[in-house]
C-alpha positions in Angstrom: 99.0 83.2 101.7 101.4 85.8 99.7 102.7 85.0 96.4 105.7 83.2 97.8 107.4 83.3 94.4 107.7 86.5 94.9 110.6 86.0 97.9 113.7 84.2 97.1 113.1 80.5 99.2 115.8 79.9 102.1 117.0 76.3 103.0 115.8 74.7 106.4 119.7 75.7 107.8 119.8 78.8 106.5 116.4 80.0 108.3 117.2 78.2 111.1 120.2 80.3 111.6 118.3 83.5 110.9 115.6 82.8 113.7 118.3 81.8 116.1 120.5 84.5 115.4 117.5 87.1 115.6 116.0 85.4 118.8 119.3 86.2 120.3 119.8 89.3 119.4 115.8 90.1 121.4 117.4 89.0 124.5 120.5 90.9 124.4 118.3 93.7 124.2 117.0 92.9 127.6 120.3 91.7 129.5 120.9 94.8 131.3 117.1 95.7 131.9 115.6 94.4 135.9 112.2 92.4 135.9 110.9 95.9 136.8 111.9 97.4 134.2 110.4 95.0 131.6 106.9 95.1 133.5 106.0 98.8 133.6 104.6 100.3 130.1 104.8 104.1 130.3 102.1 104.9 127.7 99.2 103.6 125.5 101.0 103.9 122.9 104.3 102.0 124.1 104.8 98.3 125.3 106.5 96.7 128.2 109.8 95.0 127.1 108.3 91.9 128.4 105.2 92.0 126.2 107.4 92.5 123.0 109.7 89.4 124.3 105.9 87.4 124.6 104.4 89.1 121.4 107.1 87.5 118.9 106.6 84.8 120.7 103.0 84.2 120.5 103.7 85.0 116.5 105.8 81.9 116.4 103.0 79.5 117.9 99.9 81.1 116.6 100.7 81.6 112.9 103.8 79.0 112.3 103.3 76.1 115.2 99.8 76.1 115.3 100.0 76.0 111.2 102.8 72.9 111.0 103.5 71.2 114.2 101.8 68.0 114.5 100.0 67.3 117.5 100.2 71.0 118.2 98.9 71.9 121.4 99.5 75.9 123.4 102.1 76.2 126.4 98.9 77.8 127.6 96.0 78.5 125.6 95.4 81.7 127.3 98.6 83.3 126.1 96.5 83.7 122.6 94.5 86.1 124.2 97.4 88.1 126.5 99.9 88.8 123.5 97.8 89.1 120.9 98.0 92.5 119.3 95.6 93.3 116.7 94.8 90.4 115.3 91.0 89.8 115.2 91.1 87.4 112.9 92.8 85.3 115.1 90.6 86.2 118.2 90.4 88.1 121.2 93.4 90.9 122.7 94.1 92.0 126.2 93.3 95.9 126.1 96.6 97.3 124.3 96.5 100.4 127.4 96.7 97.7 130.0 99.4 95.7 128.7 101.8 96.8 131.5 98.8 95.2 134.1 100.4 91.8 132.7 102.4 91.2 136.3 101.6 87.5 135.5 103.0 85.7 133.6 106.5 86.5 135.1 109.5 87.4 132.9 111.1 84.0 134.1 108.0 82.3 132.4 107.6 84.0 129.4 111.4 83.5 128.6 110.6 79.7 129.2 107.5 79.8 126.9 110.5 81.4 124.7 112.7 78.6 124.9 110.1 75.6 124.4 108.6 77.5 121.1 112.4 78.2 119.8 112.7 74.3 120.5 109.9 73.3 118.7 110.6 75.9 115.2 114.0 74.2 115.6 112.4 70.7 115.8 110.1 71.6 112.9 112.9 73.3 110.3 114.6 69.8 111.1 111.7 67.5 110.4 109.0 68.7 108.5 110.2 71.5 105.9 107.7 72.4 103.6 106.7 74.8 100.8 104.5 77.1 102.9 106.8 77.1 106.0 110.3 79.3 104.8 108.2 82.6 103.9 106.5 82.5 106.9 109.2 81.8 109.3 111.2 85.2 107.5 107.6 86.9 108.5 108.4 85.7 112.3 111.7 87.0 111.8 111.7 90.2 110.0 108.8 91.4 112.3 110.9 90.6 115.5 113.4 92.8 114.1 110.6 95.2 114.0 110.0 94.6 117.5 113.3 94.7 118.4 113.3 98.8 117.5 109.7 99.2 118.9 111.5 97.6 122.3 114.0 100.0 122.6 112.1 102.9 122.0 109.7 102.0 124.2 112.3 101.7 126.9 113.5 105.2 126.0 110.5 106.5 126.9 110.1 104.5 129.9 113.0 105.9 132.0 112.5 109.2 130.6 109.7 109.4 133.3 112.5 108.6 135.6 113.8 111.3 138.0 116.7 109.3 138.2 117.4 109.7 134.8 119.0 105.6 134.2 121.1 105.0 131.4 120.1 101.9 129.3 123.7 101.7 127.9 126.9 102.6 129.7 128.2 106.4 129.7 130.8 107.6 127.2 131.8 110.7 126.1 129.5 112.0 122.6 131.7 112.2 120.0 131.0 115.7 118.4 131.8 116.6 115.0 131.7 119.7 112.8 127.9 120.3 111.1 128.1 119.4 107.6 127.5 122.8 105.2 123.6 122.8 104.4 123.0 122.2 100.6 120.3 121.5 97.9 120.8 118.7 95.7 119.2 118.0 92.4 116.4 115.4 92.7 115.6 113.0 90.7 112.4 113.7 88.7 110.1 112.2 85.8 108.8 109.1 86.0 110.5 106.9 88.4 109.7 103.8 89.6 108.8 102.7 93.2 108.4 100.1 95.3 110.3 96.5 95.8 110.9 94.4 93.0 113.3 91.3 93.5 113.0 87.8 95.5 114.2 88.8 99.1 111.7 89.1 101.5 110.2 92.6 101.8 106.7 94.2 103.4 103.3 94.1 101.3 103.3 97.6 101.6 106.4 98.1 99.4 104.8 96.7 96.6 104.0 96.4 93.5 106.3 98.4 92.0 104.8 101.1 89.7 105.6 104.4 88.3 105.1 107.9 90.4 106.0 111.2 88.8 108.0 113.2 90.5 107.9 117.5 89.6 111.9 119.0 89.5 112.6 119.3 93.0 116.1 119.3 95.2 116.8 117.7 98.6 119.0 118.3 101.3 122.4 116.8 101.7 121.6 116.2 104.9 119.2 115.8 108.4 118.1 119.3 110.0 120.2 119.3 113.2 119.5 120.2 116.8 121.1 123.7 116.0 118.9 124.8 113.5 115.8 123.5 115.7 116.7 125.2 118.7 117.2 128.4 116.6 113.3 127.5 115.9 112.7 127.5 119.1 114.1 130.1 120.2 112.8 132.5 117.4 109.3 131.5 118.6 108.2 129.0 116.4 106.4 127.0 118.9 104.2 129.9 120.0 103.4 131.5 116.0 100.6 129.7 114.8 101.3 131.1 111.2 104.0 127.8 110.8 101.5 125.8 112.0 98.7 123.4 110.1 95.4 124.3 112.2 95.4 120.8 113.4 99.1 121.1 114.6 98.6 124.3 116.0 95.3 122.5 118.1 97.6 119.6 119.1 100.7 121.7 120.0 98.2 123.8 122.5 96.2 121.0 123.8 99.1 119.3 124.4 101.3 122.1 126.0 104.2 121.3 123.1 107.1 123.6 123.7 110.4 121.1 122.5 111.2 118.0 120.6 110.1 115.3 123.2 113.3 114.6 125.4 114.8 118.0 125.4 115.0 119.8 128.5 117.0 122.8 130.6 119.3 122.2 133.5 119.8 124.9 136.3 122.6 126.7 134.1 120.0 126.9 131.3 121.6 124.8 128.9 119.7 122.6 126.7 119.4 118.5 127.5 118.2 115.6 125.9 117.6 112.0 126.7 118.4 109.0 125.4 119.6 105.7 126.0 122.3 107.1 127.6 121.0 109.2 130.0 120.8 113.0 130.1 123.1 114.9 128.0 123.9 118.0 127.1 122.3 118.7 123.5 124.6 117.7 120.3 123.7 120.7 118.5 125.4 118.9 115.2 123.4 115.8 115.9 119.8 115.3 113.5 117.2 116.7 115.4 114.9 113.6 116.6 111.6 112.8 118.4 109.9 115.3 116.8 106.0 115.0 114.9 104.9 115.6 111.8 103.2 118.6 112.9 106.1 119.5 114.3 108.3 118.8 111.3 106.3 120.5 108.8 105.9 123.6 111.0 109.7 124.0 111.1 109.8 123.9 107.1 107.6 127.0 106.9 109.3 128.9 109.4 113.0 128.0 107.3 112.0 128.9 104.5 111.7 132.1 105.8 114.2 132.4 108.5 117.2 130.7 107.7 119.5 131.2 105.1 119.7 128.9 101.8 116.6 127.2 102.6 113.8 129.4 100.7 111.3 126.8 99.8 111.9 124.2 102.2 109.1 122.0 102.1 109.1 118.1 103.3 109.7 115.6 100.6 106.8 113.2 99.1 108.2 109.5 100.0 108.8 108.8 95.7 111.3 112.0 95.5 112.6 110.2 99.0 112.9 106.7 97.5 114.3 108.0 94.0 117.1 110.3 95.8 117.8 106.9 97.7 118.3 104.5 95.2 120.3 107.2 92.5 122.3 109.5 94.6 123.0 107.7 98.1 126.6 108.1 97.9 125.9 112.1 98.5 124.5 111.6 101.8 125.6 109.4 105.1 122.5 110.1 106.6 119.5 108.4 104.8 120.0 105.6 106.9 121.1 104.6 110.4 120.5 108.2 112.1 116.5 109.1 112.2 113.3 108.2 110.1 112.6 111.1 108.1 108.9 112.4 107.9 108.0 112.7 104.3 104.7 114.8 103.2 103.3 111.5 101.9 99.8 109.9 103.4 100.3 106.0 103.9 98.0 104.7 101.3 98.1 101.4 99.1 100.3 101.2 95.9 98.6 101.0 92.9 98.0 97.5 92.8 98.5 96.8 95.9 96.9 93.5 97.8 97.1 92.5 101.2 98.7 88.6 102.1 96.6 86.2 101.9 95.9 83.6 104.9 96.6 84.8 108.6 99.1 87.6 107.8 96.3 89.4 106.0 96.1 92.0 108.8 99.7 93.0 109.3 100.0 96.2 107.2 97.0 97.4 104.9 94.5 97.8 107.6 96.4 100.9 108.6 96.4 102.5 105.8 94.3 105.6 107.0 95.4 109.5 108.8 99.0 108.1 109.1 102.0 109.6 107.3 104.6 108.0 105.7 108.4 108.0 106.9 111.4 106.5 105.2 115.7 105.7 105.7 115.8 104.4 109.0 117.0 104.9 112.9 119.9 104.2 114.8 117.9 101.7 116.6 116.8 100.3 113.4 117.8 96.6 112.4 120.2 96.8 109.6 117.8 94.2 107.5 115.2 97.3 107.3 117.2 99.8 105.6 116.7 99.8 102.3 115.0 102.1 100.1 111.6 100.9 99.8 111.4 100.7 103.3 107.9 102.2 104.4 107.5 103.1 108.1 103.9 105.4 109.1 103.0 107.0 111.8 100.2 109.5 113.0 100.5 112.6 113.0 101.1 113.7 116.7 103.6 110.3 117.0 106.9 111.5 118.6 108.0 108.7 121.1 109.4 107.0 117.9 113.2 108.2 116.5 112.0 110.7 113.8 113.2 113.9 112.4 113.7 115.3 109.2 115.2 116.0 105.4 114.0 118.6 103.4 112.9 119.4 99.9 112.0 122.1 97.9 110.4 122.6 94.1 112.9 123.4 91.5 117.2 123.4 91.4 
């Protein structure tokens, strides 16, 4: 197990209110969503809305039940197996590409596995608090609230294969508003220090807390927006390999990469995008979003060159991210909330750095290879993850995720 001194401990009540609140919150997410639409998974890479309702749930009985609960015994043992996800410490995992194969068990039943394993954490918080239970309980929660973004993604992409282009929430009107004047601001540099220090509950990978040096740099008061990405586009930069790494440039032609995912023409030629609520005409003052880190670090050559005020735009390393976070947040609205913001920083360990201990061993360093860093957060983001340590990673080509971009360059 993690050091749990390290995390400030929570009474039963107060967890108990934290699970249930959370457990909520996972169905909400679902109330408007069909059967159907919770079954099909669109891509390898995403889930069905019913696997992340079962996944969280198969946390919950595999690593705290199955831990505490006396006379533990499965709702059914082969639900270890089906909603596993990469666990192999733990045992066996249904092929991640087939997850949307999973017709049975039915939504119906895996909502009442849902209901007998919140039962049973209930029952247990009650009658058997112990020392080792409260960290591992705000594991179960924090990474349902991690699931909770991964599910709404996930049905993002699913009904953008949808000809009938379904919104998940109701129409309104966007609310546009004028783009915010492009500026550099000072960074913070010298030796900083990064990473989480405190008691709250945070990720192993935002830990231990060390010291990075930063060079004198400045950062963008705000996201690149839609506008300046079509301008991009429409000055070529998708077909000029110059902007382009040689691995980006490889993926963008293999893959036939033209846009940011989502965006698209209607018969009048203007540009659309998709998202939760359907197809819309582009916000061209909104963050650009959806986009790769190929894709972002393409479009950082070509402004540096092409667009006025931003010679030496480069992406930011996540310390000169997480330093500009913690001193100067009241410059910017947008480091949190909007998109997650590519940063030019591979995912590796912190100096220091250890994975948990016991059965949560596996949950973030064995990724630590050919995946980049991002920080700040989405607007499908849980409001718990946006803080400054906060590190999300991706690979390279990943675009189904909300990401865009803030820039940096060297010097004031």
């Amino acid at each position: 197990m993690p050091n749990k001194n390290r995390n400030e401990p929570l009474l039963s009540d107060q967890l108990l209110e934290q699970f249930h609140r959370s457990r909520k919150h996972s169905l909400d997410l679902v109330l408007n969503l069909s059967p159907e639409d919770c079954q099909a998974q669109s891509m390898e890479d995403a889930s069905p809305a019913k696997w992340h309702l079962a996944h969280v749930t198969w946390f919950y009985e595999v690593m705290v039940l199955r831990s505490f609960e006396k006379n533990f015994s499965y709702w059914n043992p082969e639900f270890a197996v089906l909603f596993n996800s990469y666990y192999n410490g733990i045992g066996d995992k249904h092929p991640r590409s087939k997850r949307g194969l999973l017709t049975r068990p039915s939504l119906a039943e895996v909502l009442e596995w849902r209901k007998n394993v919140e039962d049973r954490i209930a029952k247990l918080l009650k009658d058997h608090f112990c020392e080792d239970l409260p960290w591992l309980m705000q594991l179960g929660i924090n990474h349902e609230q991690q699931h909770q973004e991964l599910l709404l993604t996930d049905i993002q992409h699913l009904f953008s294969n949808n000809s009938l282009d379904p919104a998940y929430y109701p129409q309104s009107k966007p609310t546009l508003q004028n783009e915010k004047s492009f500026q550099w601001l000072k960074g913070v540099h010298g030796l900083v220090e990064t990473g989480y220090e405190g008691s709250e509950f945070h990720f192993d990978n935002e830990g231990p807390k060390h010291n990075a040096l930063n060079q004198m740099h400045s950062i963008g008061n705000r996201l690149v927006s839609n506008s300046e990405w079509l301008q991009f586009i429409e000055d070529g930069g998708y077909q000029n390999f110059r902007w382009w790494l040689d691995a980006g440039w490889a993926w963008r032609q293999a893959e036939n990469i033209s846009s940011p995912l989502y965006w698209s023409k209607d018969e009048q030629g203007r540009s659309l995008r998709f998202s939760l609520h359907g197809n819309r005409l582009l916000d061209m003052n909104a963050p650009v979003s959806n986009i790769s880190y190929f894709e972002a670090d393409a479009f950082t050559r070509w402004a540096s060159e092409n667009l006025p005020g931003f010679s030496g735009a480069r992406l930011p390393t996540e310390f000169e991210w997480e330093a500009f976070a913690k001193s100067n947040a009241d410059q910017c609205n947008d480091l949190f909330g909007e998109v997650w913001q590519w940063t030019s920083s591979n995912y590796t360990p912190y100096p220091g750095y250890q994975p948990w201990g016991g059965i949560a061993g596996e949950y973030n360093g064995k990724f630590m290879v050919n995946q980049m860093v991002l920080r700040g957060s989405s607007a499908f983001t849980p409001t718990q993850h946006s803080r400054p340590t906060y590190r999300n990673f991706f690979p390279t080509h990943a675009r189904w995720q909300m990401t865009g971009l803030r820039l940096a360059k060297d010097g004031v």
